[in-house]
DSSP file (Angstrom, degrees, kcal/mol; ACC not computed):
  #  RESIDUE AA STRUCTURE BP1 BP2  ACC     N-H-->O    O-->H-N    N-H-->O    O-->H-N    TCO  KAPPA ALPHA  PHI   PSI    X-CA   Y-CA   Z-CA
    1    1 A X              0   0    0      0, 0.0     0, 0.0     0, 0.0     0, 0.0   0.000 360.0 360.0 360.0 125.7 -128.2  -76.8  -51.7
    2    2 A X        +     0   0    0      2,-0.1     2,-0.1     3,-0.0     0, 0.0   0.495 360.0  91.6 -68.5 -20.3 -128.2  -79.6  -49.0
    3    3 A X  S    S-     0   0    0      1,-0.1     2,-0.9     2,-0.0     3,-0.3  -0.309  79.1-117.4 -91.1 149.8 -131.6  -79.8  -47.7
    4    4 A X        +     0   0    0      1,-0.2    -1,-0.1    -2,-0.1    -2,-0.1  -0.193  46.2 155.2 -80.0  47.4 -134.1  -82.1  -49.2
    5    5 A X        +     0   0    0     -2,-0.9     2,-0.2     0, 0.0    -1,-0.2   0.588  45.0 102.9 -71.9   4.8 -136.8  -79.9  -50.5
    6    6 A X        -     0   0    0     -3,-0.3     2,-0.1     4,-0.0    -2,-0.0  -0.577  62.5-144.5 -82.8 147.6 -137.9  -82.6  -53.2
    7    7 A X        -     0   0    0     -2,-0.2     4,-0.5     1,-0.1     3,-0.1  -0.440  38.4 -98.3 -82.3 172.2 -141.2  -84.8  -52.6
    8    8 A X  S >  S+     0   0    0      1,-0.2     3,-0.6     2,-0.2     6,-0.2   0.805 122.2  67.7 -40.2 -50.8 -140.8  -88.6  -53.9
    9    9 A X  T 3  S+     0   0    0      1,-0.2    -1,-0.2     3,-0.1     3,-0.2   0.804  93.7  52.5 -57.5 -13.8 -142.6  -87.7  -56.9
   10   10 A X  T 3  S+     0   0    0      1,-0.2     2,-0.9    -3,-0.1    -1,-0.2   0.918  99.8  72.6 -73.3 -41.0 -139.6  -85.4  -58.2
   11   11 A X  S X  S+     0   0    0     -3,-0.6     3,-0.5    -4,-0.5    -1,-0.2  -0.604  71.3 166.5 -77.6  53.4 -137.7  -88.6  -57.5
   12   12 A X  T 3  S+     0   0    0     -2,-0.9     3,-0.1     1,-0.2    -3,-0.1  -0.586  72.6   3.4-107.9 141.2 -139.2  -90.3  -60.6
   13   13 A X  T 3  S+     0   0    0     -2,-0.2     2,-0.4     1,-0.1    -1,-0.2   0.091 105.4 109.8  96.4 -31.0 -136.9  -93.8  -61.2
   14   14 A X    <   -     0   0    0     -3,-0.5     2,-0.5    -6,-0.2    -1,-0.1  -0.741  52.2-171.5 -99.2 119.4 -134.7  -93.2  -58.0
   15   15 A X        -     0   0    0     -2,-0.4    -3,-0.0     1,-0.1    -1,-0.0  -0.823  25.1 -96.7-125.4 167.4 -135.6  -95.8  -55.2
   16   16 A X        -     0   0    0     -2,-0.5    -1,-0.1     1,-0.1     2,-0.0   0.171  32.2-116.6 -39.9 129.3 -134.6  -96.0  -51.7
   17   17 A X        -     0   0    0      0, 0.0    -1,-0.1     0, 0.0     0, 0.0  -0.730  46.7 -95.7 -92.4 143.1 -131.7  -98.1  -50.4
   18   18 A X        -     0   0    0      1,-0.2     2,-0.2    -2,-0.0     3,-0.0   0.198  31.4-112.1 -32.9 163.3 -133.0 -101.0  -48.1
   19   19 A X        -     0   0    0      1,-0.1     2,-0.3     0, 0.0    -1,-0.2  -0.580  36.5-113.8 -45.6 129.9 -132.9 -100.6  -44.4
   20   20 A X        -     0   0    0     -2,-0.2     2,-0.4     2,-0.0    -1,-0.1  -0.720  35.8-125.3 -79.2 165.7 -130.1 -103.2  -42.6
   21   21 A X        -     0   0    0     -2,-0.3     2,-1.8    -3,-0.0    -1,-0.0  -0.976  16.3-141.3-102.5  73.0 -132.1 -105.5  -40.8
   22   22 A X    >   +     0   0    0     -2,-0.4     3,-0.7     1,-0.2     5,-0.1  -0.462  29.9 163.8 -61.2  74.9 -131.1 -105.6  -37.1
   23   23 A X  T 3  S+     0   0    0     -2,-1.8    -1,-0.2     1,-0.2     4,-0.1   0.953  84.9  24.5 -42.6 -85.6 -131.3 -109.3  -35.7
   24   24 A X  T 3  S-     0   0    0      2,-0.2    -1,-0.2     1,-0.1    -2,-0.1   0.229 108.4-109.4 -76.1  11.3 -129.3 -108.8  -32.6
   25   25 A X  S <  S+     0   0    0     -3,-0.7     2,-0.4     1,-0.2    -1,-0.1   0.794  93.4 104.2  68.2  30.8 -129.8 -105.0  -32.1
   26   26 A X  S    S-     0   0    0      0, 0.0    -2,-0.2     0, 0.0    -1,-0.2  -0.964  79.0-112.3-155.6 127.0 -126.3 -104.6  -33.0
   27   27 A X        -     0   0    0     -2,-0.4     2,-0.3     1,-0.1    -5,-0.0  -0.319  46.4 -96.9 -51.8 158.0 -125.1 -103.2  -36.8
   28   28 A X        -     0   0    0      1,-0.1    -1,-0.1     3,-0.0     3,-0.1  -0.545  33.3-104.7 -46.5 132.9 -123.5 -105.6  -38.9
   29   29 A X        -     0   0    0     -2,-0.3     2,-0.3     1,-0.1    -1,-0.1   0.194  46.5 -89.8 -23.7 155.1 -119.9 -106.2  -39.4
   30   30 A X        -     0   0    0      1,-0.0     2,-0.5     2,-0.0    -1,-0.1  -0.875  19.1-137.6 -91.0 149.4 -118.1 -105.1  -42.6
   31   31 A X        -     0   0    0     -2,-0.3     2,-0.4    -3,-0.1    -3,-0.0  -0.688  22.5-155.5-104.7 106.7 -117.8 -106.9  -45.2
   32   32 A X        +     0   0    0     -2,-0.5     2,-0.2     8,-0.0     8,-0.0  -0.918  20.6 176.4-111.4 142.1 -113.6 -106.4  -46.8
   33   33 A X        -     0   0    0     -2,-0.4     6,-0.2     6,-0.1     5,-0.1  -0.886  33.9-126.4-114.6 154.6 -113.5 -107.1  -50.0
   34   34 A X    >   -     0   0    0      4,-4.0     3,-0.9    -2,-0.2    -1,-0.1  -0.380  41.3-106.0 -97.6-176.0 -110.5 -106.9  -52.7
   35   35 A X  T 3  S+     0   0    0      1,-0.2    -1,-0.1     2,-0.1     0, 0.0   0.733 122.2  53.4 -61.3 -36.0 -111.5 -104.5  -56.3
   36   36 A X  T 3  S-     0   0    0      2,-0.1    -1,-0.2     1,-0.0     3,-0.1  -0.018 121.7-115.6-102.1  28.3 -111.7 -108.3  -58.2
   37   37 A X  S <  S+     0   0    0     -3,-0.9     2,-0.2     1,-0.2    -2,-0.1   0.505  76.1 117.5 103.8 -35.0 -113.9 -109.4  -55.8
   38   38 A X        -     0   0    0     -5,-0.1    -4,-4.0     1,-0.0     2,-0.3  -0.475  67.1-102.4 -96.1-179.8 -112.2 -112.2  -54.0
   39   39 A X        -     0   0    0     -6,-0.2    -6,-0.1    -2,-0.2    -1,-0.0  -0.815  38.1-101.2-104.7 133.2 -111.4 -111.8  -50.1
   40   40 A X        -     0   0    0     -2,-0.3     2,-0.4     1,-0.1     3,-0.2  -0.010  38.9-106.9 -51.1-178.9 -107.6 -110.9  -48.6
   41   41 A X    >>  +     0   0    0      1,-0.2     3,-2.2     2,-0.0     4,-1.7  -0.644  50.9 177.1-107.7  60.3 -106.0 -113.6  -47.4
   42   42 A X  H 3> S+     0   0    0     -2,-0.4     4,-2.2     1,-0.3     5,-0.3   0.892  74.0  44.6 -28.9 -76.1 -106.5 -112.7  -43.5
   43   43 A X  H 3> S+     0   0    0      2,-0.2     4,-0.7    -3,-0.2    -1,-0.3   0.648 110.5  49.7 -30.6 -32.5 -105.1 -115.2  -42.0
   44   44 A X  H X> S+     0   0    0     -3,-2.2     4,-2.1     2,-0.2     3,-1.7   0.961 111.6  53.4 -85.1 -60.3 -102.0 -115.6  -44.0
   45   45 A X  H 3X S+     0   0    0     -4,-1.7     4,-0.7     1,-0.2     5,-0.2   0.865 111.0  51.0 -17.9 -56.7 -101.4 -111.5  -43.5
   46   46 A X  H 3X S+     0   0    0     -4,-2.2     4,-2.6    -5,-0.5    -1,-0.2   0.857 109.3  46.9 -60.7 -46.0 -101.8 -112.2  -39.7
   47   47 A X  H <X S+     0   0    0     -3,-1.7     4,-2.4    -4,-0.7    -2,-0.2   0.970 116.3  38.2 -89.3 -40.7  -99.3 -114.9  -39.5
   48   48 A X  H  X S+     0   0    0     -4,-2.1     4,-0.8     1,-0.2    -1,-0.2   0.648 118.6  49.0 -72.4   8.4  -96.3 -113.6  -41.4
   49   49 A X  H  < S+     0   0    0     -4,-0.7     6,-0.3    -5,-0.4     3,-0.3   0.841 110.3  49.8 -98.0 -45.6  -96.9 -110.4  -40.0
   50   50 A X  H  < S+     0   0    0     -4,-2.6     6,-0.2    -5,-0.2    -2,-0.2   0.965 114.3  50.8 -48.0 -59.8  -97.1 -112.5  -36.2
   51   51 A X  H  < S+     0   0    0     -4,-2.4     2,-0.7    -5,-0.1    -1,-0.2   0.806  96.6  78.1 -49.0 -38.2  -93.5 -114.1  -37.5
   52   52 A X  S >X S-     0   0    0     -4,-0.8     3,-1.0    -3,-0.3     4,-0.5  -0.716  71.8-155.9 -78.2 116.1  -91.8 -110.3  -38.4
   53   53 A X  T 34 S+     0   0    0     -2,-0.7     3,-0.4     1,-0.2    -1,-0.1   0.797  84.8  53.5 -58.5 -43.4  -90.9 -109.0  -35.2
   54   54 A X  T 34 S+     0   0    0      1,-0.3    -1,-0.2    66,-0.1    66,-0.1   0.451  83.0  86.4 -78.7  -6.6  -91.1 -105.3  -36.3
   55   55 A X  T <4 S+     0   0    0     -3,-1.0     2,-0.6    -6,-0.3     7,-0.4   0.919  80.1  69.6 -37.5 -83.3  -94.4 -105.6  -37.6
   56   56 A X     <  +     0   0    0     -4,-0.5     2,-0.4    -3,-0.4     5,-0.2  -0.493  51.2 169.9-109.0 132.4  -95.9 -104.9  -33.9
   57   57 A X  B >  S-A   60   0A   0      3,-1.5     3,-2.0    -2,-0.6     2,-0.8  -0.906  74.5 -23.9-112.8 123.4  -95.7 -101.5  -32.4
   58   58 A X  T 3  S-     0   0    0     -2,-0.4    75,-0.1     1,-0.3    -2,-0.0  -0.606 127.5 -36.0  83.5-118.1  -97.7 -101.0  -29.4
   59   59 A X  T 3  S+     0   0    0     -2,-0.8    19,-1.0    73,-0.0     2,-0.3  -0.133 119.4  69.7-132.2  42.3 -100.6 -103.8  -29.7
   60   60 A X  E <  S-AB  57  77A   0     -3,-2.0    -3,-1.5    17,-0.1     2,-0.4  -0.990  77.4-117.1-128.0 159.8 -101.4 -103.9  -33.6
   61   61 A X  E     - B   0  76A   0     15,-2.6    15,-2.3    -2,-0.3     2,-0.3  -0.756  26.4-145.4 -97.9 157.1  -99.6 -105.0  -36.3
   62   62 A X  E     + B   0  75A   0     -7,-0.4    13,-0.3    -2,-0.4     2,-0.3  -0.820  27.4 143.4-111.8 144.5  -98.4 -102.6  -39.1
   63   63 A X  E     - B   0  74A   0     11,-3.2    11,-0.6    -2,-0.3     2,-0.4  -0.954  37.4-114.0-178.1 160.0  -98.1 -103.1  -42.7
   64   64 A X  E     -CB 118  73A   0     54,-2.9    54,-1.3    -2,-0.3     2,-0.5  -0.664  11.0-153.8-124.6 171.1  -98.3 -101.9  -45.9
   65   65 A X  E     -CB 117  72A   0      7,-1.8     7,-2.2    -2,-0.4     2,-0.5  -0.852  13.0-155.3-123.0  77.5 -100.7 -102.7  -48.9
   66   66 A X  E     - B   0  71A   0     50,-2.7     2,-0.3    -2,-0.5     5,-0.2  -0.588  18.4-178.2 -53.5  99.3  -99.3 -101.9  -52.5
   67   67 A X        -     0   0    0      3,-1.7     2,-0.1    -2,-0.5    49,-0.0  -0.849  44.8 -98.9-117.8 166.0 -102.0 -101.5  -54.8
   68   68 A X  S    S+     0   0    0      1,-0.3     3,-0.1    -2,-0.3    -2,-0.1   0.206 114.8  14.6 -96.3  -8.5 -101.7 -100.8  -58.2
   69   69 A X  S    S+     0   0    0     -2,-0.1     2,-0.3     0, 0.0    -1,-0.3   0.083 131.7  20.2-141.4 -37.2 -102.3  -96.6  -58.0
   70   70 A X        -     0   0    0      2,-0.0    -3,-1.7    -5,-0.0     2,-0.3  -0.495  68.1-128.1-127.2-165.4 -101.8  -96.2  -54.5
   71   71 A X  E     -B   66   0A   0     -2,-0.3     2,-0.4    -5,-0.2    -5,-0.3  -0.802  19.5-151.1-155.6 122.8 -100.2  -97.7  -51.0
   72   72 A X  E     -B   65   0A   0     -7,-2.2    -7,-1.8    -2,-0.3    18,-0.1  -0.819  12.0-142.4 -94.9 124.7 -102.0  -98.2  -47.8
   73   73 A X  E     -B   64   0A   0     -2,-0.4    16,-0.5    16,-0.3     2,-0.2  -0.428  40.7-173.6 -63.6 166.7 -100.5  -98.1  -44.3
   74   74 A X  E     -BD  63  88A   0    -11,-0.6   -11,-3.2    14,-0.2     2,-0.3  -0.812  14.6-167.3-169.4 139.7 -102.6 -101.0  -42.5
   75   75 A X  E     -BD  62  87A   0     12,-1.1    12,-1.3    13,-0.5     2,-0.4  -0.811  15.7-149.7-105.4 155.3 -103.1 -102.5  -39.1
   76   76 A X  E     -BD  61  86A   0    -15,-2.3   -15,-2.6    -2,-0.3     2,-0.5  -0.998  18.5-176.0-105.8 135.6 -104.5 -105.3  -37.3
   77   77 A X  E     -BD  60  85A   0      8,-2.4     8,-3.9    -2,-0.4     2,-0.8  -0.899  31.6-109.7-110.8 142.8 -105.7 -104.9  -33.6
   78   78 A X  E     - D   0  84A   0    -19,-1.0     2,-0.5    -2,-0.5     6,-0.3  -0.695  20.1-165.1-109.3 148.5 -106.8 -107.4  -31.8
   79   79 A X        -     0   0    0      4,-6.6     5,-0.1    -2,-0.8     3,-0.1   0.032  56.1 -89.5-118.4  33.6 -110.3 -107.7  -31.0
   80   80 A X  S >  S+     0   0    0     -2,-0.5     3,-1.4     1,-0.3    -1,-0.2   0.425  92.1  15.1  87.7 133.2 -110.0 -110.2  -28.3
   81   81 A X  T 3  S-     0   0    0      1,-0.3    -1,-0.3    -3,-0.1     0, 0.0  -0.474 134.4 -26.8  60.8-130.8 -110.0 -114.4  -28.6
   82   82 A X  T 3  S+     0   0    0     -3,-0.1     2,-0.7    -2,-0.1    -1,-0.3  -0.020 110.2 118.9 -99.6  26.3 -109.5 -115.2  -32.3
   83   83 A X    <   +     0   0    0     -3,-1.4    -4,-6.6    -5,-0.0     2,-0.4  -0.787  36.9 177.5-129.6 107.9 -110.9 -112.2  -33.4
   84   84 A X  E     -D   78   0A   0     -2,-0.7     2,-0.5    -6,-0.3    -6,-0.2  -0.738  18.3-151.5 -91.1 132.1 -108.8 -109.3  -35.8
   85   85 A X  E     -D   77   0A   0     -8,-3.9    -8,-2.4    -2,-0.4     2,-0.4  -0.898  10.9-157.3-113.6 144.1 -109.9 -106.5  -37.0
   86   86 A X  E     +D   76   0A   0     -2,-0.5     2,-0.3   -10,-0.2   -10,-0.2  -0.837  23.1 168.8-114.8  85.4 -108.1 -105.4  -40.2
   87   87 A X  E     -D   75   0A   0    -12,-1.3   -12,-1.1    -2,-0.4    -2,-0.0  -0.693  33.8-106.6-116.7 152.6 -108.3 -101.9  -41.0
   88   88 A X  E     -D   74   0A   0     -2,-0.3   -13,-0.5   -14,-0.2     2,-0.2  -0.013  35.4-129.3 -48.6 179.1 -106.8  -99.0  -43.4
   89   89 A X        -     0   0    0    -16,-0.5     2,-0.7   -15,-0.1   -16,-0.3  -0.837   6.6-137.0 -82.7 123.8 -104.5  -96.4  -42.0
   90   90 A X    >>  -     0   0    0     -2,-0.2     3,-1.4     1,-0.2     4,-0.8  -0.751  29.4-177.3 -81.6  98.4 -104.8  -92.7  -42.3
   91   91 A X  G >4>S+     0   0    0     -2,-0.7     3,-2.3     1,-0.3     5,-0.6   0.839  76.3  59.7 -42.6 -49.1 -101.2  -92.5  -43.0
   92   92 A X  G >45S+     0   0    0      1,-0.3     3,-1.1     3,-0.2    -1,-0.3   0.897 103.4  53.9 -81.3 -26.3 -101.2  -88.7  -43.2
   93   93 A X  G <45S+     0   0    0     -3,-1.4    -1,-0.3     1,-0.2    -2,-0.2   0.895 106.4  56.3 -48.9 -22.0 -102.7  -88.4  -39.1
   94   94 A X  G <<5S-     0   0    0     -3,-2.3    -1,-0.2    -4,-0.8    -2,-0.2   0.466 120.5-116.8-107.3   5.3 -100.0  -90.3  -38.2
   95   95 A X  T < 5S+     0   0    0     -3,-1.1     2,-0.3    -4,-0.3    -3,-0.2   0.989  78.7 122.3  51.4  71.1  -97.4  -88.0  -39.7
   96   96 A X      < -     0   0    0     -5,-0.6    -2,-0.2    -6,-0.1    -1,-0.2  -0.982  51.5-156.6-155.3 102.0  -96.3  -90.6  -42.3
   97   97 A X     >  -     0   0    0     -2,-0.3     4,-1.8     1,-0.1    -6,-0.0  -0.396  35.4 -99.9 -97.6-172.5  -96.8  -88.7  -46.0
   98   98 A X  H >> S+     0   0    0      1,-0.2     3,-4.3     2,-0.2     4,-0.7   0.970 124.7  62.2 -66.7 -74.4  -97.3  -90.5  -49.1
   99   99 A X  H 3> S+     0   0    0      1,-0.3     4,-2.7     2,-0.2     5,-0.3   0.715 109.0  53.5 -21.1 -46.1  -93.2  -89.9  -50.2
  100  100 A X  H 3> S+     0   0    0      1,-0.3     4,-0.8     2,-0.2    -1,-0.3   0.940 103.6  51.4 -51.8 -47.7  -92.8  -92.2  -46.7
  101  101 A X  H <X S+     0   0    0     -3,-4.3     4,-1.3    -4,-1.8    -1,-0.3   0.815 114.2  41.2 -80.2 -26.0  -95.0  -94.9  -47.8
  102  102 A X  H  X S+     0   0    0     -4,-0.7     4,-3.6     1,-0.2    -1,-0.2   0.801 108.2  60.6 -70.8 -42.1  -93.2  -95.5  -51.3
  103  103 A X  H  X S+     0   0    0     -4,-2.7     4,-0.9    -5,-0.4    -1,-0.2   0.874 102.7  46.0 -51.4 -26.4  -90.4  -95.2  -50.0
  104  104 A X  H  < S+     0   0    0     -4,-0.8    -2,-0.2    -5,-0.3    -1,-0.2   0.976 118.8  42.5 -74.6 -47.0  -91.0  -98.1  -47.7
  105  105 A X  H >< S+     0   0    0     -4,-1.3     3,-1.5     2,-0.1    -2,-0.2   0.937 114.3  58.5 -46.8 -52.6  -92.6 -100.5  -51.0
  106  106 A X  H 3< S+     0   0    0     -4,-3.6     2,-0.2     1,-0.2    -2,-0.2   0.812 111.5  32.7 -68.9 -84.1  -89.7  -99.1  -52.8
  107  107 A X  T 3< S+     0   0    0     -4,-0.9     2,-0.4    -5,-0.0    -1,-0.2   0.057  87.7 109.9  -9.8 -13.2  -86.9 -100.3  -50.5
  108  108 A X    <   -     0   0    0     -3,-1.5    13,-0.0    -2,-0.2    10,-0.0  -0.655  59.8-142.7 -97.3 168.5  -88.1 -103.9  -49.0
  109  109 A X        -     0   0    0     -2,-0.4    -1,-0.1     0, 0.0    -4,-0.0   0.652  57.6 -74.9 -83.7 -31.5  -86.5 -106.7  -50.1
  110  110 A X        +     0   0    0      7,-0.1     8,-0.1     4,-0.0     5,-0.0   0.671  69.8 158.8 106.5  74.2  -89.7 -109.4  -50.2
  111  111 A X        +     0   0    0      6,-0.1     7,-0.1     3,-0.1    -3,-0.0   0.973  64.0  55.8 -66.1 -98.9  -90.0 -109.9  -46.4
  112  112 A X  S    S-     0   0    0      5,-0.2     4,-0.1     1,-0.1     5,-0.1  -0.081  74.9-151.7 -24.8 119.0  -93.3 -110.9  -46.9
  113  113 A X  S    S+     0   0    0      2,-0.1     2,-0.6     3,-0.0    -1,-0.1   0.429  76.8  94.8 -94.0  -4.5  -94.2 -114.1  -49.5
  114  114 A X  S >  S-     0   0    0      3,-0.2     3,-2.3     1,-0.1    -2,-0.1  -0.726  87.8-115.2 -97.9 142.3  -97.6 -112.5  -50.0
  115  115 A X  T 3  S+     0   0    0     -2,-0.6    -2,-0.1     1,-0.2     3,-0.1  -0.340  98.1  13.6 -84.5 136.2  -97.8 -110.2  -53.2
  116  116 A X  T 3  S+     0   0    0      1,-0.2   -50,-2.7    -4,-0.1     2,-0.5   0.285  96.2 119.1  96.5 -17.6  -98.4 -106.7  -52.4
  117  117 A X  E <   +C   65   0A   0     -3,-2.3     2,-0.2   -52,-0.2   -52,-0.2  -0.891  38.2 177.3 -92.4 109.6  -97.6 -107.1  -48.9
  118  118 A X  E     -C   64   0A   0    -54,-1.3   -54,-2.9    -2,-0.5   -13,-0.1  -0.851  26.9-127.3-134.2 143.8  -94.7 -105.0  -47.5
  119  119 A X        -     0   0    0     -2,-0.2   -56,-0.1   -56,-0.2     2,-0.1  -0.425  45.3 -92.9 -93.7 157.6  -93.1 -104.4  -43.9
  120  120 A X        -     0   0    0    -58,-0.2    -1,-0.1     1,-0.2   -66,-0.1  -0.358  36.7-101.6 -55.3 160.8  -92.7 -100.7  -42.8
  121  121 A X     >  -     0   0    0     -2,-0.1     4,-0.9   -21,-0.1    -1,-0.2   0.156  28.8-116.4 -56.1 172.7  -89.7  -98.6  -43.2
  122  122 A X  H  > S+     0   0    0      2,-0.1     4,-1.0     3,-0.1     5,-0.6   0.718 125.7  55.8 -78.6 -47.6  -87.2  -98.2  -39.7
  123  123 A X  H  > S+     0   0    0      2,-0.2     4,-1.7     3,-0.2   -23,-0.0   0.880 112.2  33.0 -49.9 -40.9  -88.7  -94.4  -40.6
  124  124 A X  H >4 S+     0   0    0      2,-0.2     3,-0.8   -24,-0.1     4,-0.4   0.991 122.5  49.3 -84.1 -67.1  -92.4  -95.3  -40.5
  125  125 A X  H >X S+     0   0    0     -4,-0.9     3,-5.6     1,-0.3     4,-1.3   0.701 110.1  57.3 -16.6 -95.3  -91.7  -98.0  -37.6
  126  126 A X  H 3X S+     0   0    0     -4,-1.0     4,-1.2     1,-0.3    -1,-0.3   0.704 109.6  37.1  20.3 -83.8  -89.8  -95.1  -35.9
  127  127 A X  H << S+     0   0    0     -4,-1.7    -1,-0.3    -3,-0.8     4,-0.2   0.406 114.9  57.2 -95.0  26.4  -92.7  -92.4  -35.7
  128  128 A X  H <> S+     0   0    0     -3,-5.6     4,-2.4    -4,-0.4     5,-0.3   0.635 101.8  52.9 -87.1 -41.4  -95.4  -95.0  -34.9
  129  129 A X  H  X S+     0   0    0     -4,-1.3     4,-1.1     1,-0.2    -2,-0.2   0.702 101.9  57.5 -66.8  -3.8  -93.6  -96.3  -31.9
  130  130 A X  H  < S+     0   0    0     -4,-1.2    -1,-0.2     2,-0.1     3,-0.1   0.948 115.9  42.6 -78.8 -46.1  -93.5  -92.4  -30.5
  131  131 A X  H  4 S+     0   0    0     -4,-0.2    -2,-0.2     1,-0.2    -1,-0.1   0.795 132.5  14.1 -72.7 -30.3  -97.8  -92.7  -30.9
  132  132 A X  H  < S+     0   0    0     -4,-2.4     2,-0.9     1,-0.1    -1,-0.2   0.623  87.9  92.3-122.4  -1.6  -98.0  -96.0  -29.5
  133  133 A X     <        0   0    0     -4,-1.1    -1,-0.1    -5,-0.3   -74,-0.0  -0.878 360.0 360.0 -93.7 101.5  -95.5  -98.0  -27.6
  134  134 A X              0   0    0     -2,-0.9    -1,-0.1    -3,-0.0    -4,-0.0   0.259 360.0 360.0 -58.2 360.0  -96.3  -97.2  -24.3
């Protein structure tokens, strides 16, 4: 059942999570963090990705994320001035399945100098540029 038919008291131990705080009338940002804690290396992502030519389809850059169970397609857009937003991919919208994205780890060479960071396939390249290179 979805509905909330409990009072507070039923709710004996369980307390509320805070209200954000709205300074500027405008939510807060998110906050990317890695599983241990520490912060990507934005910047660094951003510039070898700026140096690989094949990297940007359309106006983001594309790339993939190797993590230790899985692999993430990932972009940057840019959000105007100095400011990138760094976001997941749902690979499978994009028509890009999981078999694609291994394939893609599986096969680069170490384009990239940061560990874990991997260039798309020509395949994956390929069926992003039909969705976005106008």
């Amino acid at each position: 059942m979805c509905g909330n038919t409990h009072d507070k008291g039923d709710l004996e131990g369980v307390k509320e999570m805070p209200k954000v705080k709205y300074a500027t009338g405008m939510a807060p940002l998110p906050q990317y963090i890695m599983p241990d804690g520490s912060e990507p290396e934005y910047e660094l992502i951003l510039e070898q990705l700026q140096d690989y030519r094949k990297s940007l389809i359309g106006s983001s850059y594309f790339y993939i994320r190797a993590g230790d169970k899985r692999s993430h397609l990932c972009r940057i857009v840019h959000g105007g001035g100095k400011v990138f937003f760094h976001e997941l991919v749902d690979h499978h919208k994009h028509g890009i399945s999981d078999e694609d994205i291994d394939e893609s780890v599986k096969h680069d060479i170490g384009t990239f100098t940061l560990p874990g960071l991997h260039p798309v396939s020509p395949h994956i390249e390929q069926k992003l540029r039909i969705l976005y290179d106008i």
